[in-house]
Phi, psi and omega in degrees: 000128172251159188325010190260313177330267169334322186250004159255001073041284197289336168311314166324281214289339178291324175299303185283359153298313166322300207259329165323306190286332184297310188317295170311315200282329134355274148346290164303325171290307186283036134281354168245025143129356212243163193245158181269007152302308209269006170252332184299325163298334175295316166301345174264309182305323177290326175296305173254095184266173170069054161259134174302138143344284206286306192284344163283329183315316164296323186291319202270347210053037206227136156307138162312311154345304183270324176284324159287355159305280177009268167336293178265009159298321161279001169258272205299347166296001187067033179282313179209186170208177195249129180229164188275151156253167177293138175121290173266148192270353180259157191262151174234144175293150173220145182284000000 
């Protein structure tokens, strides 16, 4: 086998590994209710809690738009909540 071969071969197998582990982890989140959007925010949050919108929108690779569905989809589950920063009059989410 030559090498273009092997490295489109190991590509193959790392997507589907990929997508095996996307799957699971799916899986596993909606028994608590969670979509694997709204735990990956969850999960950046416990890292950054008190981060502006526009820097998780970034963090997530995600349009502000959609993160804030996010956001109050995870606020009304009681998950997280939005607090002010100094400075700004809009709230920001917090774990």
């Amino acid at each position: 086998m030559n090498i273009i071969a092997m490295r489109a071969a190991f590509v193959d197998e790392l997507s589907k590994a990929s997508r095996k582990l996307r799957t699971l982890f799916d899986a596993r989140v909606r028994t608590h209710g969670l979509t694997l959007s709204r735990a990956r925010l969850l999960m950046h949050l416990v890292k950054a809690d008190g981060a502006t919108q526009a820097e998780l929108a970034d963090a997530l690779e995600v349009e502000q738009p959609s993160l804030v569905g996010l956001v109050d989809a995870l606020e009304k589950m009681g998950h997280i909540e939005r607090r002010a920063i100094d400075g700004d009059r809009r709230p920001g989410p917090s774990f």
